[in-house]
Structures are given as C-alpha cells and as structure tokens.
TORZA-940956 format. One line per field, with one value per atom (N, C-alpha, C): residue number from 1; atom name; x, y, z. Coordinates in nm, 3 decimals. Layout:
N
i	c(NUM	...) $
at	c(CA	...) $
X	c(X	...) $
Y	c(Y	...) $
Z	c(Z	...) $
This chain:
148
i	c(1	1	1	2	2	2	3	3	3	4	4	4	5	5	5	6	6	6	7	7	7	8	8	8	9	9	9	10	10	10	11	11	11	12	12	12	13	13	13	14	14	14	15	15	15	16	16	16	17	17	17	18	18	18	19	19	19	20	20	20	21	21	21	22	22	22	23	23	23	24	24	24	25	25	25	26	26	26	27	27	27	28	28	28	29	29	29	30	30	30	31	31	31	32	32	32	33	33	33	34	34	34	35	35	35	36	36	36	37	37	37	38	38	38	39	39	39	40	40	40	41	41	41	42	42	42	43	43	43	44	44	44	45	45	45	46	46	46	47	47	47	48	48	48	49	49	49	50	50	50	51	51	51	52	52	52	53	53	53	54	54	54	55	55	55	56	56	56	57	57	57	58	58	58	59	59	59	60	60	60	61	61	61	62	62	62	63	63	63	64	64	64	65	65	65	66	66	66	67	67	67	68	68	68	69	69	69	70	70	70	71	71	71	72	72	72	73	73	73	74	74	74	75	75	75	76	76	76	77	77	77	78	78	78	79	79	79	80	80	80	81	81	81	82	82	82	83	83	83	84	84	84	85	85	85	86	86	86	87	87	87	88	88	88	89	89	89	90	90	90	91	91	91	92	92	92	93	93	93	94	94	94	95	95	95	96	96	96	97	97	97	98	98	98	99	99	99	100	100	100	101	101	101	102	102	102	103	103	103	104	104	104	105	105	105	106	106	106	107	107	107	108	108	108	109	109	109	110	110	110	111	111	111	112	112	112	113	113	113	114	114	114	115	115	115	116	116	116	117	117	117	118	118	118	119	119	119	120	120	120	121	121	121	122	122	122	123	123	123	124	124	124	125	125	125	126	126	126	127	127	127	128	128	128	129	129	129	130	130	130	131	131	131	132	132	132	133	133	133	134	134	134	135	135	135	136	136	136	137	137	137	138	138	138	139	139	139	140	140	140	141	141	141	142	142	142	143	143	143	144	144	144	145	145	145	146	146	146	147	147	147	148	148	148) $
at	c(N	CA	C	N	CA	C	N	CA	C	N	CA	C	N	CA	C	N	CA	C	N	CA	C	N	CA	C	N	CA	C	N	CA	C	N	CA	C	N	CA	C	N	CA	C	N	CA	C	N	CA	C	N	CA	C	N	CA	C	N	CA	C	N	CA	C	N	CA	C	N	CA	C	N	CA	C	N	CA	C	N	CA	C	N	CA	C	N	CA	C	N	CA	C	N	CA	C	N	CA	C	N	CA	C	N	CA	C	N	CA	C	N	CA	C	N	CA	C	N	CA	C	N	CA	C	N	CA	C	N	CA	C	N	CA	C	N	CA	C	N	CA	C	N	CA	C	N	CA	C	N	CA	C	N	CA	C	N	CA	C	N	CA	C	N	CA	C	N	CA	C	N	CA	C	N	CA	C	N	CA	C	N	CA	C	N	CA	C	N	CA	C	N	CA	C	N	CA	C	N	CA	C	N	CA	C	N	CA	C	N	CA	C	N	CA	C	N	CA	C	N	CA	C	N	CA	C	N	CA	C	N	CA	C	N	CA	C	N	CA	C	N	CA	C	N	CA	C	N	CA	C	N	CA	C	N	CA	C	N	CA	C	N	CA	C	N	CA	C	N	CA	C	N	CA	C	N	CA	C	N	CA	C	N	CA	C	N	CA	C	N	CA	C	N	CA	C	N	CA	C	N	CA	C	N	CA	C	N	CA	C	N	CA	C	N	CA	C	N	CA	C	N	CA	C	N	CA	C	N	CA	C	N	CA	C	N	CA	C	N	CA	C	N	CA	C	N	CA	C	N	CA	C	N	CA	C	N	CA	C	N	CA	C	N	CA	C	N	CA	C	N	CA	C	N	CA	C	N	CA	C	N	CA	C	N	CA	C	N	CA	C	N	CA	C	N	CA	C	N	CA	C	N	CA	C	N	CA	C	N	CA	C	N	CA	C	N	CA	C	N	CA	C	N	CA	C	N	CA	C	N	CA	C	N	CA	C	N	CA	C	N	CA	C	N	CA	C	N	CA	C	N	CA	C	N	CA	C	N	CA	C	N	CA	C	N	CA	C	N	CA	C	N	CA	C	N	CA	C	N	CA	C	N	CA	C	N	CA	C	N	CA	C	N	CA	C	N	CA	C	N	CA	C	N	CA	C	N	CA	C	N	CA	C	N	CA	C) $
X	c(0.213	0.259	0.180	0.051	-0.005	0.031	0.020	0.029	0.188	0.273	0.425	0.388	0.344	0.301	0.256	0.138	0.077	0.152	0.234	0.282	0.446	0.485	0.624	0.518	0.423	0.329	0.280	0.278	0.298	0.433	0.540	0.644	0.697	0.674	0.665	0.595	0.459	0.436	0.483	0.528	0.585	0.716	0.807	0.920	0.907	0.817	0.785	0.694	0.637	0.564	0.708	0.832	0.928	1.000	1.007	1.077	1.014	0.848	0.770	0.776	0.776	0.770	0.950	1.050	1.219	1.177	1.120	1.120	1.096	0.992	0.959	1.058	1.135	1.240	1.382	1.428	1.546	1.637	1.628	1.673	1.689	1.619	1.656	1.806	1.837	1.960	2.037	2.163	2.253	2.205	2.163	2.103	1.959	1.886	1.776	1.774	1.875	1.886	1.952	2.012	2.091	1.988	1.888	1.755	1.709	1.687	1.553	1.676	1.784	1.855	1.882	1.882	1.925	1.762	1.611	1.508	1.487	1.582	1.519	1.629	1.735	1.842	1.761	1.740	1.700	1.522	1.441	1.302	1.377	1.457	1.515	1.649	1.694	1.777	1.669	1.558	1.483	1.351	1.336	1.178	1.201	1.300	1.264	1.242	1.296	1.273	1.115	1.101	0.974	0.870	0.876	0.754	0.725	0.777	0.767	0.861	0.808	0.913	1.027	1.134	1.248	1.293	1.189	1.238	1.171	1.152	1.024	1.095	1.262	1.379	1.377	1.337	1.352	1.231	1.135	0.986	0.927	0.946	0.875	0.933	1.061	1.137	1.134	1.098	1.132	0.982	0.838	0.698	0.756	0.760	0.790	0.851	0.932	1.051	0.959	0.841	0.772	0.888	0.905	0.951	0.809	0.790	0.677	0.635	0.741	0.733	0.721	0.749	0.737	0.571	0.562	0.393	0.306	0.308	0.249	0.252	0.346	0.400	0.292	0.297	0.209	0.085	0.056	-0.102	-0.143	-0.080	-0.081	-0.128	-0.014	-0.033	-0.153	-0.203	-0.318	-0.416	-0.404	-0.539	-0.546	-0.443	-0.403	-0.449	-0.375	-0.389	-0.329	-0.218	-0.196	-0.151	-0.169	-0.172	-0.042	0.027	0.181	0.222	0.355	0.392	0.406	0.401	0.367	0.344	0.252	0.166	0.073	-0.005	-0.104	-0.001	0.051	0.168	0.207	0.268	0.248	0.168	0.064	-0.048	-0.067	-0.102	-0.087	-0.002	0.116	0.232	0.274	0.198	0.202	0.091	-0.006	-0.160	-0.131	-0.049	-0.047	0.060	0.129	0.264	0.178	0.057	0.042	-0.100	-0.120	-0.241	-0.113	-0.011	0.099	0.174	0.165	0.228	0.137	0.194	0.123	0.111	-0.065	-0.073	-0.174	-0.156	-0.294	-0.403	-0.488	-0.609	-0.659	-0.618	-0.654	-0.575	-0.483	-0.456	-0.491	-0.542	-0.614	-0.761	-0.796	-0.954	-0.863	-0.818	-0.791	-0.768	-0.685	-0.636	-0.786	-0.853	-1.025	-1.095	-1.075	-1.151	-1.104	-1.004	-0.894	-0.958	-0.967	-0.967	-1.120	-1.204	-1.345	-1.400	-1.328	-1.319	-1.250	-1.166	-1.099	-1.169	-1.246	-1.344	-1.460	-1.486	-1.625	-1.602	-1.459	-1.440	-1.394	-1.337	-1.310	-1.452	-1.561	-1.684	-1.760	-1.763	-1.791	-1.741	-1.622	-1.558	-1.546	-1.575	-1.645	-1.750	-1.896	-1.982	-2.005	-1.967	-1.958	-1.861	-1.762	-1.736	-1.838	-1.887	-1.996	-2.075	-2.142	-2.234	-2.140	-2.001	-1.904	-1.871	-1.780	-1.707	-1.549	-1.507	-1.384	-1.329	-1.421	-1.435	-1.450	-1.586	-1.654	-1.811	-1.823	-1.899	-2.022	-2.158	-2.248	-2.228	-2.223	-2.205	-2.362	-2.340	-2.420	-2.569	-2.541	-2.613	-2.716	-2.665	-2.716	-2.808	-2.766	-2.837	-2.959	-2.958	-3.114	-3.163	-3.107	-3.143	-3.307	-3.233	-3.306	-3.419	-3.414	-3.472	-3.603	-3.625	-3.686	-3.793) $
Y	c(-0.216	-0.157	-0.212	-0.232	-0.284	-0.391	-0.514	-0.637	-0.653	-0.540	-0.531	-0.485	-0.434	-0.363	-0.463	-0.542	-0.634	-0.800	-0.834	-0.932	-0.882	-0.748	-0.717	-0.735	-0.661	-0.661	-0.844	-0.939	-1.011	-1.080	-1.038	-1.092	-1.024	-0.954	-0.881	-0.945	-0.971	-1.038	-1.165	-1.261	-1.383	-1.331	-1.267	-1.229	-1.166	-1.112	-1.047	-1.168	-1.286	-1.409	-1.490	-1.506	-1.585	-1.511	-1.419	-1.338	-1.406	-1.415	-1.430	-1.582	-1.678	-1.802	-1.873	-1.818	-1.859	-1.791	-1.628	-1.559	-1.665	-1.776	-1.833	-1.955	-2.001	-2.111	-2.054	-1.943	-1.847	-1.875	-1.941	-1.955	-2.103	-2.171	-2.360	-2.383	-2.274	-2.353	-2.236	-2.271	-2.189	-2.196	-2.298	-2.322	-2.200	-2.204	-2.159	-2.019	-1.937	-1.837	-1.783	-1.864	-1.824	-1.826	-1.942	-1.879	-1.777	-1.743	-1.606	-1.435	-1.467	-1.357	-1.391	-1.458	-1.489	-1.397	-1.451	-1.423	-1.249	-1.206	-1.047	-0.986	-1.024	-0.977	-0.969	-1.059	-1.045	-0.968	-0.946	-0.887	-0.724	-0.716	-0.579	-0.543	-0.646	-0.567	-0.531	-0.655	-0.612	-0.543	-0.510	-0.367	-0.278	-0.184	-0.069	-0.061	-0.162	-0.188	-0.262	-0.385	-0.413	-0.329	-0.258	-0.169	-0.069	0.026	0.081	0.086	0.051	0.086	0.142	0.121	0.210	0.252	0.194	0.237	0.326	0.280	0.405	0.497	0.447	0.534	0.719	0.655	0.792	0.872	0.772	0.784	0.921	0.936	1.110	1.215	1.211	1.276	1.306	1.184	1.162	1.261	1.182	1.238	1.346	1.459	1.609	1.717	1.608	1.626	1.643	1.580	1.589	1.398	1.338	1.262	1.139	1.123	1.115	0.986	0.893	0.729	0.666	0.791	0.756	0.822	0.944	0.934	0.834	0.802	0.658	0.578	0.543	0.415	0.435	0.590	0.679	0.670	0.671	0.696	0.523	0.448	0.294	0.216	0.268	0.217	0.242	0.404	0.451	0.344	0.335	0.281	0.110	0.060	-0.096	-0.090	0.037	-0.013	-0.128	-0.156	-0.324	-0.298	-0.404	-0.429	-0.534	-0.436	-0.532	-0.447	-0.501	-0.435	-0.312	-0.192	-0.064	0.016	-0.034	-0.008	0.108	0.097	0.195	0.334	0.338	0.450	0.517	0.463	0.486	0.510	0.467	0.520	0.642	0.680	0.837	0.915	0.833	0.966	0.967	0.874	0.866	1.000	0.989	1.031	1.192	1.279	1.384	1.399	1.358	1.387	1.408	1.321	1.362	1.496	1.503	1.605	1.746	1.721	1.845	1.846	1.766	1.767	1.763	1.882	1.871	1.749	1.713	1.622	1.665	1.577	1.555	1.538	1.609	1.583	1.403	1.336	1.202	1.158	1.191	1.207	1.214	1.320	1.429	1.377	1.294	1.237	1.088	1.038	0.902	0.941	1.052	1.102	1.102	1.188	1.274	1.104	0.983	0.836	0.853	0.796	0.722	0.845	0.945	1.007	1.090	1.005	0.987	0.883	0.762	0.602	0.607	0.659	0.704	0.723	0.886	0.931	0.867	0.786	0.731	0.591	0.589	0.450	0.490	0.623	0.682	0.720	0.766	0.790	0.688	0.572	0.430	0.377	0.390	0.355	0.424	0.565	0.672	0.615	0.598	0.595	0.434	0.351	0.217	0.266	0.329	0.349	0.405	0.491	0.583	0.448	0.378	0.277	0.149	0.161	0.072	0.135	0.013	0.079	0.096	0.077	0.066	-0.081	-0.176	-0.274	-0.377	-0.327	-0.429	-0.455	-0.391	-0.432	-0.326	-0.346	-0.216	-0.165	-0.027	0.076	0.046	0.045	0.035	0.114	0.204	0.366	0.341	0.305	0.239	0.162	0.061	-0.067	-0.068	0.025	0.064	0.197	0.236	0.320	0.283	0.205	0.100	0.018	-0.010	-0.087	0.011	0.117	0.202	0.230) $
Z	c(-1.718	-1.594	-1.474	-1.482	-1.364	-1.337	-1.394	-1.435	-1.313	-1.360	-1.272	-1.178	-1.127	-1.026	-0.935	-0.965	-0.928	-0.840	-1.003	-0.963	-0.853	-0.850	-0.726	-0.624	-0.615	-0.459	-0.431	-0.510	-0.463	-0.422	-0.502	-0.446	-0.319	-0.284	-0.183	-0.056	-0.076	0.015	0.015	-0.049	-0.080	0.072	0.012	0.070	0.257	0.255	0.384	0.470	0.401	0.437	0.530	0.428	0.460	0.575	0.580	0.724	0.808	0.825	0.983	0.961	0.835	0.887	0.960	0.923	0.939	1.100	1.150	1.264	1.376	1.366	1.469	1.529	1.400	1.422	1.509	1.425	1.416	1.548	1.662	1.788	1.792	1.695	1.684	1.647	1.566	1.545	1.464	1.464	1.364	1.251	1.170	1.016	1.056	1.136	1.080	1.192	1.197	1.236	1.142	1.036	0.883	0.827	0.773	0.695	0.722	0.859	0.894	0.877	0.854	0.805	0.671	0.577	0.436	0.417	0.485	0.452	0.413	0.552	0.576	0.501	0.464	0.349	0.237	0.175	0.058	0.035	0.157	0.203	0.156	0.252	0.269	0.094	0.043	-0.062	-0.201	-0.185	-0.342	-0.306	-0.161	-0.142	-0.257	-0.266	-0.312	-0.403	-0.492	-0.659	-0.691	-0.596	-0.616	-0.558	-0.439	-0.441	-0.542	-0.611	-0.675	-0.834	-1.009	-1.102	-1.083	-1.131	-1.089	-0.953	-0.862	-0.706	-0.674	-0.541	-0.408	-0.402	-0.310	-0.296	-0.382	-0.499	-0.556	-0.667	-0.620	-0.717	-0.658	-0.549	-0.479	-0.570	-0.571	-0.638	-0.801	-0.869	-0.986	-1.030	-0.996	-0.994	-0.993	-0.864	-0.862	-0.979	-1.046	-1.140	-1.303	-1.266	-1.392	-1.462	-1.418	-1.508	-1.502	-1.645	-1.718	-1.705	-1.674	-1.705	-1.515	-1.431	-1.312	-1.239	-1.351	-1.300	-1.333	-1.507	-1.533	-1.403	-1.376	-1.283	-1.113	-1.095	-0.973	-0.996	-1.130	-1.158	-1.140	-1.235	-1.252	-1.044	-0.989	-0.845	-0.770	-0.807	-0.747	-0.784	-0.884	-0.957	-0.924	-0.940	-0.908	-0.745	-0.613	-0.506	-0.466	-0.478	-0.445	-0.332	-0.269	-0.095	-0.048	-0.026	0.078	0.158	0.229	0.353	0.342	0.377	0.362	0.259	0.187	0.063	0.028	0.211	0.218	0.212	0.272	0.332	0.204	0.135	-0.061	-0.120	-0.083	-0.165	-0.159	-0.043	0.032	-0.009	-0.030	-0.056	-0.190	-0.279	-0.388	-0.453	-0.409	-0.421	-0.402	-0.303	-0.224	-0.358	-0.384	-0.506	-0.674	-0.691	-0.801	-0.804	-0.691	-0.719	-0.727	-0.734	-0.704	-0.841	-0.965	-1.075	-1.183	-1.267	-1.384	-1.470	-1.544	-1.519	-1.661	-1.781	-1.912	-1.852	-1.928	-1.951	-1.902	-1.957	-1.936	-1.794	-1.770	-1.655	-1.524	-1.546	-1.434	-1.406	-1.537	-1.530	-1.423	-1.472	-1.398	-1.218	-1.233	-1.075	-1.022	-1.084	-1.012	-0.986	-1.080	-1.065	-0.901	-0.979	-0.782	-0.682	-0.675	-0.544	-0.514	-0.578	-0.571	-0.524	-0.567	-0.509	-0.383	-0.380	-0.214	-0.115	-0.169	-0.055	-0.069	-0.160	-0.106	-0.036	-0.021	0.083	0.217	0.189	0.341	0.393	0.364	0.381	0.427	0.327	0.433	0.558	0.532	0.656	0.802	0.762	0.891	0.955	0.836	0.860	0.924	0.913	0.978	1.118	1.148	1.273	1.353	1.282	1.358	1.459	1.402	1.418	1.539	1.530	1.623	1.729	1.814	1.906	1.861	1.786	1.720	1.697	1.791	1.779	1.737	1.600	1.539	1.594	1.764	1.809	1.794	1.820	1.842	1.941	1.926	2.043	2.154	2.251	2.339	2.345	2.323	2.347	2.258	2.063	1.997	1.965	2.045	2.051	2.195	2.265	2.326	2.251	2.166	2.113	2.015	1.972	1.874	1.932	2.059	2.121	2.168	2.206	2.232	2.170) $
C-alpha cells in the first residue's frame, strides 16, 4: 500500500509538473494551447484516484463508515506523508477522520506514532518561528538582544 501511495504522489506530481511547463507556451499556438489543456484534462480526470486508493472523492466517507481497507489506505498515507499538490490538506483531513473511527490496538499505536511525529514537528516549527521574522530572517530585537 505505501509503495502505491508513493509511486500516485509521484505521478501526480509528474502530471501537475506538465500543466505549469505546456502553461507558459499555451498562447504560442493552437498546438500548444491543445497540449496545456490535454495536460490539465488528464491532471484533473486521474487526481482523485491517484491521490488517494479507491479515491479522495469518497475516502472521508468510506474511513467514517468503518470500511476497513480504506483506513489501512488512511493510516498507510499518514505514515508515508507523501507530498503533492494538495497533500498537506489530506493529511489533515485524513488524520482528524481517523482519530474519530474505531481503530485496533495496532492501529491506534501507529495513529499515537504519526501524531507524536506531527507535534513534535509542529513544535519545531513554532519554535524556529519564534526566533524569525516569518521570513527566514533574525528578528531584530533578537539579534541586539544577543549582542548585549
């Protein structure tokens, strides 16, 4: 299951790559204003199946439902994390769906991994803003702070 998971999130980005490279031509010509729509046709007909087993479309649903082969598939994503065009957004609403379904023993240990690894990356990532300007840069205040 990961392994699928893995290799749609790259086809995914493969597919969402070819939209922005046809996007910049798309006004050269009739031919390549037909590529950059052949591109986002086919971006837009195989998302829902490749972002998620069996489809995003109806994976909220299915999870809720207790259907068993689509939490695998929920738990599998958490844990994989794979990164494409609105991925994060899934994760989240993947994540909020299974702390809400009954869930095994082994289960429930894998859920408690992922959303321990979560907060200790949401926790880093606070704590490095703290220290920024939202920037990247050192906060000012900071940096005579230090100096002092």
């Amino acid at each position: 299951m990961r392994d699928l998971i893995m290799a749609n999130a790259q086809e995914i980005t493969r597919l969402h790559k070819r939209i922005h490279e046809t996007l910049r031509h798309r006004y050269k010509s009739k031919e390549q204003t037909e590529r950059w729509k052949t591109a986002c046709k086919e971006f837009h007909a195989r998302y829902d199946l490749l972002a998620f087993p069996g489809g995003y479309s109806t994976a909220k649903t299915r999870i809720s439902a207790g259907d068993s082969a689509a939490i695998e598939a929920a738990l599998c994503f958490v844990e994989c994390r794979p990164y494409f065009f609105r991925s994060g957004y899934m994760f989240k609403d993947l994540l909020q769906k299974l702390k809400r379904v009954d869930l095994s023993q082994g289960q429930r240990d894998r859920l408690e991994r992922v959303l321990l690894a979560y907060e200790a990356w949401r926790a880093a990532k606070r704590a490095a803003k703290d220290l920024t300007n939202g920037y990247g840069l050192l906060c000012q205040e900071r940096v005579e702070e230090d100096v002092d």
